[in-house]
Structure formats: structure tokens, C-alpha cells
VEXDREN-2710 file (C-alpha; in Angstrom, 1 decimal):
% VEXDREN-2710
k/r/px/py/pz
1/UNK/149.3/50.4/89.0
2/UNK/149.5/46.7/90.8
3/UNK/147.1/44.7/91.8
4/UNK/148.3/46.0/95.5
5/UNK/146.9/49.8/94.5
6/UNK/143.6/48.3/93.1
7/UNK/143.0/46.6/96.3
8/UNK/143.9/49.5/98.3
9/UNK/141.8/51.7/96.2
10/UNK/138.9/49.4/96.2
11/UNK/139.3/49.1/100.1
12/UNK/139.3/53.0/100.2
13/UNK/136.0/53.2/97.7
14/UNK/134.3/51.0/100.0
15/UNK/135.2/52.8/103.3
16/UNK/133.9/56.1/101.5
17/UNK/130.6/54.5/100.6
18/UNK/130.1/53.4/104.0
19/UNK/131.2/57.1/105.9
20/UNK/129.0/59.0/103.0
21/UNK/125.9/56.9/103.9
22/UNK/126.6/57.1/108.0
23/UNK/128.0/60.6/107.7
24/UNK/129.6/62.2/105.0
25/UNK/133.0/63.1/104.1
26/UNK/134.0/59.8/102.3
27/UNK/135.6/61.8/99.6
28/UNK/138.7/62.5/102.3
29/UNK/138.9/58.3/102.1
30/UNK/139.3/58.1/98.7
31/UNK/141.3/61.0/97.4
32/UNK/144.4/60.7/99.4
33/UNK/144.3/57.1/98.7
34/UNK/144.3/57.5/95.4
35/UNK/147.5/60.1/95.4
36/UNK/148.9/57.6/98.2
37/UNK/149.3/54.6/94.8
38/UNK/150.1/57.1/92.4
39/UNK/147.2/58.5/90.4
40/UNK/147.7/62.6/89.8
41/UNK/146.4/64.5/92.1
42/UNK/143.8/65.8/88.6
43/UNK/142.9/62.4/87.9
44/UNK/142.7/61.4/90.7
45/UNK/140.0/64.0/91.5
46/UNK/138.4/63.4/87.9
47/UNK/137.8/59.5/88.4
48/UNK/136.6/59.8/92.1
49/UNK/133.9/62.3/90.5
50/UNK/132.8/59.7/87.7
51/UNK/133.0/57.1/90.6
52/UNK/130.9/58.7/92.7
53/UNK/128.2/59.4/90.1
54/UNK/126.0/56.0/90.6
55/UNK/126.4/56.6/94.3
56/UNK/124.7/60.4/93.8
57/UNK/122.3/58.6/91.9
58/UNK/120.9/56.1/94.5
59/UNK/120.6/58.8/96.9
60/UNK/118.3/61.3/94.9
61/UNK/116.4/58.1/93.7
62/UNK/115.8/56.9/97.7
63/UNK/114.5/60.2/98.4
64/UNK/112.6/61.0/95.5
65/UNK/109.4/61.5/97.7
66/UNK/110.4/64.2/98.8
67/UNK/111.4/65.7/95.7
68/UNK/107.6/65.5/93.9
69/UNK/106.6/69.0/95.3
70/UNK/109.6/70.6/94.5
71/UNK/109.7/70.1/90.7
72/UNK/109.6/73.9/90.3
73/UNK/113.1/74.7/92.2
74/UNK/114.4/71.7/90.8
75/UNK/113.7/73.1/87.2
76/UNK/115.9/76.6/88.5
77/UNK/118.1/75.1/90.1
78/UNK/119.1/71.6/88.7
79/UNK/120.6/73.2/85.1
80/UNK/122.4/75.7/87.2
81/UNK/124.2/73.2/89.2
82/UNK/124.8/71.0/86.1
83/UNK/126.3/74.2/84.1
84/UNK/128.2/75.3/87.6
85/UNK/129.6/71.5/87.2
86/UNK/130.7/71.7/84.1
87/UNK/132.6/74.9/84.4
88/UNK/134.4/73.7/87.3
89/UNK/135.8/70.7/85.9
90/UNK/136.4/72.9/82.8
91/UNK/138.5/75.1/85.0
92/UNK/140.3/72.1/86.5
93/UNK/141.2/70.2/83.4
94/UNK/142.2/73.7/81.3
95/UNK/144.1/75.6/84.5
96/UNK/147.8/74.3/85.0
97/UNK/148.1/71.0/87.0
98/UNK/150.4/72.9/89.7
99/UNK/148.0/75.1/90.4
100/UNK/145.5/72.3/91.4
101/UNK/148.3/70.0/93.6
102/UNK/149.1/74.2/95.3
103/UNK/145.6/74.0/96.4
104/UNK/145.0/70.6/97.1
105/UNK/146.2/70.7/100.8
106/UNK/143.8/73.7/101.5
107/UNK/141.0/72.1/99.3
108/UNK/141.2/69.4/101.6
109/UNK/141.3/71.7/104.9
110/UNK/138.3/73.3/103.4
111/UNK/136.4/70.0/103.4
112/UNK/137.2/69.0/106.6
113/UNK/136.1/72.2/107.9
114/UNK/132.6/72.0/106.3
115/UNK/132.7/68.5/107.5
116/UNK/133.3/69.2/111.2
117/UNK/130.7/72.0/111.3
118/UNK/127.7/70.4/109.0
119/UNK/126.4/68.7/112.2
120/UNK/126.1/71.4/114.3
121/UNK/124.4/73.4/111.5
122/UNK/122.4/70.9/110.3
123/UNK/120.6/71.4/114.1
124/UNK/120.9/75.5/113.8
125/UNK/118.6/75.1/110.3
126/UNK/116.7/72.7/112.0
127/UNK/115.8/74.9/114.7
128/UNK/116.1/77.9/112.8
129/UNK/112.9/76.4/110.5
130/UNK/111.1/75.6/113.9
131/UNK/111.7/79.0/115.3
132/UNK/111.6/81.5/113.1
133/UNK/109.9/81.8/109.1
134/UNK/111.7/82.8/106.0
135/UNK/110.2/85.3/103.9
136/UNK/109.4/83.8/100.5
137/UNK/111.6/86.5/98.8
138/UNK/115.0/85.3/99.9
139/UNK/114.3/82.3/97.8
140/UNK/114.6/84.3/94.5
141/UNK/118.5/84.5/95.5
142/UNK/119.5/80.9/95.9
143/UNK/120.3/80.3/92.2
144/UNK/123.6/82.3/92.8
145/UNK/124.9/80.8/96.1
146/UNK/124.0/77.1/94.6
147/UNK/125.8/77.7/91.6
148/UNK/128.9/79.0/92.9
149/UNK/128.9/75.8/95.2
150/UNK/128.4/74.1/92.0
151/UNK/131.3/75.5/90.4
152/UNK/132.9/74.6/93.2
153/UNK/131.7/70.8/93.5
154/UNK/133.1/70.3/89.7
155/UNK/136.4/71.9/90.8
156/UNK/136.8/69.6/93.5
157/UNK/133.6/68.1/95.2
158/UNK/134.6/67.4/99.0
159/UNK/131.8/69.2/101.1
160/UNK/129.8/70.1/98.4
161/UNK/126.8/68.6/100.5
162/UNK/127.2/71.0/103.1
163/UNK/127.4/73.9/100.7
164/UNK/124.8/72.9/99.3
165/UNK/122.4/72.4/102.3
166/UNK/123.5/75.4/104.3
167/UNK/122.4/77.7/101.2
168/UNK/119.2/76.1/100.8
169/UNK/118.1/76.1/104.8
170/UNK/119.3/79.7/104.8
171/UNK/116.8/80.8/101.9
172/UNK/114.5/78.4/102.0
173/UNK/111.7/78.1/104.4
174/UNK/110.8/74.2/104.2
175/UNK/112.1/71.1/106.1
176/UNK/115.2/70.2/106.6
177/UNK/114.3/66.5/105.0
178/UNK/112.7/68.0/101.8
179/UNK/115.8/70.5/101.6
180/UNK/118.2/67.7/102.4
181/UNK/116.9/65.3/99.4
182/UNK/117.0/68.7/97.2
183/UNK/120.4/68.6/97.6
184/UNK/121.1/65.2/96.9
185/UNK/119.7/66.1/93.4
186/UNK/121.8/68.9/93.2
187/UNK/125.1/67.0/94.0
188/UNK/124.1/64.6/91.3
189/UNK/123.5/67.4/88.5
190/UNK/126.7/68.6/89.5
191/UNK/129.0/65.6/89.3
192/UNK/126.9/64.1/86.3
193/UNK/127.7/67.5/84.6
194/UNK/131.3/67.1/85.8
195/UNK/131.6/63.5/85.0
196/UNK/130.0/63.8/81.3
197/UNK/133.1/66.4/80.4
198/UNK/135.8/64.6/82.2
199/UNK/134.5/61.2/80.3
200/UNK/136.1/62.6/77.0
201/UNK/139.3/64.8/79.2
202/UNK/142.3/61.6/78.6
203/UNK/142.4/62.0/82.3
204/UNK/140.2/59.2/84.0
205/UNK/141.5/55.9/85.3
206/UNK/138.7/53.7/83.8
207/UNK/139.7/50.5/85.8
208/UNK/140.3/51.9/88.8
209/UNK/136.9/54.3/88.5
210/UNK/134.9/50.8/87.6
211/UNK/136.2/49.3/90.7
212/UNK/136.0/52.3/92.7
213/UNK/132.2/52.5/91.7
214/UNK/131.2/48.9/92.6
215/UNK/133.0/49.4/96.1
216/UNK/131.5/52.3/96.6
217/UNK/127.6/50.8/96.0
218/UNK/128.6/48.2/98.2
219/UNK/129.6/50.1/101.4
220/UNK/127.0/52.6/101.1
221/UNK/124.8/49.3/100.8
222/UNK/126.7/48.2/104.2
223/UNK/126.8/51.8/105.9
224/UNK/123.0/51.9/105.2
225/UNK/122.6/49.2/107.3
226/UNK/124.6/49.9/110.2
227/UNK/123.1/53.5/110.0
228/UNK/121.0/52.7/113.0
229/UNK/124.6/51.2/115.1
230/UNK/127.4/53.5/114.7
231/UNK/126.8/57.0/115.7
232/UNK/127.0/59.6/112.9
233/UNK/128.9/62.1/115.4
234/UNK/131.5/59.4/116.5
235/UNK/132.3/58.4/112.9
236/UNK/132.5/62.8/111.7
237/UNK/134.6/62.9/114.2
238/UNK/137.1/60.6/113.0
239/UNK/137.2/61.4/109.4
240/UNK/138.0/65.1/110.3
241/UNK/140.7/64.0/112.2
242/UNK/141.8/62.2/109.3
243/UNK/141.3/65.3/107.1
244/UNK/143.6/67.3/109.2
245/UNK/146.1/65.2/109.4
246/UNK/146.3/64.7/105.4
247/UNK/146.1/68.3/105.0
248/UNK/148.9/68.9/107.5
249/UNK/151.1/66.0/105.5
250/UNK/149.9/67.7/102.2
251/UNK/151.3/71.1/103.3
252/UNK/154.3/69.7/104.3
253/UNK/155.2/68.3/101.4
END
């Protein structure tokens, strides 16, 4: 790689950080670019996860307030997503690379897809919760649907938020904030999990995941501020535009 990629890269991390913090979906930033300067589409995937990881990190920690009362779900849940983590990137290093770049342009539509709708049922749970209570019982069935989406997030990651947050407003009868800083912990578990076993998988681009990393602090430090000037909608909008379009090109190809 030339200095050209590393820039490009860096420029791509810090665009992500900024989009994850005013909306989500920065992971259809910084993938493509990635395969755009010549990473494999595997590692590629592997060192966006251990890029990501400090990012994860910030968000549970900024939200931990609402994460005191919930100690008991986190104890269920939080060593299933970290197992469903692991086992996805065990599946993506051990299956064949193929089948990973075969399923990358649909990967990639999935994402979008979750992306475009996790607005408008972010407002459904939100008024579901207001409306209408949810019997205690369904909550003993979460553990499943969370670590599928784990298994999931450590396959590939991209939407893994909106999983993640439409399983627990379906089950759980609780706020949408308390439910949305649960699943930041849960995306951290995950890619921590993930990251941990693709440290020691040959596969990681260490200067380009260092880089990635600090770019990525910085425009989720930058996005954070400009959360209250650029409309969340406008911004979704735009990345699943660009998600379509690089699933369409990936297809193609």
C-alpha cells in the first residue's frame, strides 16, 4: 500500500466515525474503501472490526448510566454476544475466501437495507413501548435472537446495531434509550470477541487498523459535535444511496 491508500483509508475511517456518531452505517464508508486500495475483501473486514473496537468502546462508556440497572441482562446476554462474535469470525477466517467476496455484494445490500429502515423502526419501538406493554415472558427469548445477530456481527458487522436494537424493543418492555445503550454494549462484546481472535488470524493490516482507529476517534469526536446541525435523516439517506450503488458495482463485478 502507498501513502495515497493510507490517506484515502484514513479519510474513509474518519468519514465513518463521523456518520456512526450522526447516524449509523459508517461501516459502508470504510469497507469498500478499503477493497477500493487493495486490502482483501477478509482482511479488509477483519481490520475494520479491530478498528472499530475503541470506537464501540466510547459508546458503551458514554452511556453507561443507563446500563447500571441492567447488570442482570447484561450478565445473559453480554457472554452470548461475545461467544456469537467469536464464532462468526471463526466461520469467516476457516470458510473459503470465495465464499466471503460471493457474499459480500449481498452483505452489503443487507446493511443498507437495515440501514434505511432503523429510522423508521426506531419510531415504531418507540411508540410501540408508549402504547402497548410487553409481557415479561418474551424476555426469556432474547438470548437466541441476540446471538444469532452476534454471530452475524463477527461474520461481517454492518447493521449489527439495528439487529441488535430491533430484537431488544421487540422483547423487551423498557425505553428505547436504556435498550439503545444495551446495545451499544452488545456491539462491543461482539467485535471485542471478534477482534481478540482475528488479532492472532495473519490477516489484519496493523498499520492501516492503527490509522483507521485514530481517524475513526476523531470523526466520531467531530460528528458528536455537529450531532445537533446535520439532520440524522438527511445524512441515512445518503449513505444508503451509497450502499446501493456499491452493492450494485459489487454484483457487477
Amino acid at each position: 500500500m502507498t501513502v495515497i491508500h493510507y490517506i484515502l483509508i484514513g479519510v474513509a475511517a474518519f468519514l465513518g466515525g463521523a456518520v456512526n456518531a450522526l447516524a449509523g452505517g459508517g461501516t459502508l464508508i470504510t469497507f469498500p474503501m478499503m477493497t477500493a486500495v487493495g486490502i482483501p475483501p477478509v482482511s479488509a473486514n477483519v481490520t475494520n472490526t479491530i478498528a472499530l473496537v475503541p470506537g464501540y468502546f466510547g459508546a458503551t462508556w458514554a452511556q453507561r448510566k443507563d446500563l447500571k440497572d441492567q447488570r442482570k441482562r447484561m450478565r445473559i446476554l453480554l457472554p452470548l454476544s461475545a461467544l456469537g462474535g467469536l464464532l462468526g469470525g471463526i466461520l469467516l477466517i476457516r470458510i473459503d475466501e470465495s465464499v466471503f467476496d460471493a457474499l459480500v455484494p449481498y452483505l452489503i445490500l443487507l446493511a443498507t437495507v437495515l440501514l434505511a429502515v432503523g429510522a423508521p423502526l426506531r419510531k415504531w419501538l418507540v411508540k410501540r413501548g408508549e402504547e402497548k406493554e410487553v409481557a415479561d415472558s418474551l424476555e426469556k427469548w432474547a438470548p437466541f435472537p441476540v446471538f444469532l445477530g452476534a454471530m452475524y456481527g463477527g461474520y461481517f458487522g454492518a447493521g449489527l446495531g439495528v439487529i441488535t436494537l430491533a430484537v431488544l424493543g421487540l422483547l423487551y418492555n423498557d425505553s428505547i434509550t436504556r435498550l439503545n445503550a444495551l446495545k451499544q454494549s452488545i456491539s462491543f462484546a461482539v467485535n471485542t470477541a471478534g477482534a481478540i481472535f482475528f488479532v492472532f488470524s495473519g490477516r489484519v493490516y496493523w498499520l492501516a487498523a492503527l490509522i483507521m482507529a485514530v481517524f475513526a476517534y476523531a470523526g466520531g469526536t467531530a460528528g458528536g459535535k455537529l450531532a445537533g446541525k446535520v439532520k440524522p435523516q438527511v445524512l441515512r439517506r445518503v449513505i444508503v444511496v451509497i450502499g446501493l450503488i456499491v452493492s450494485v458495482i459489487y454484483i457487477v463485478k
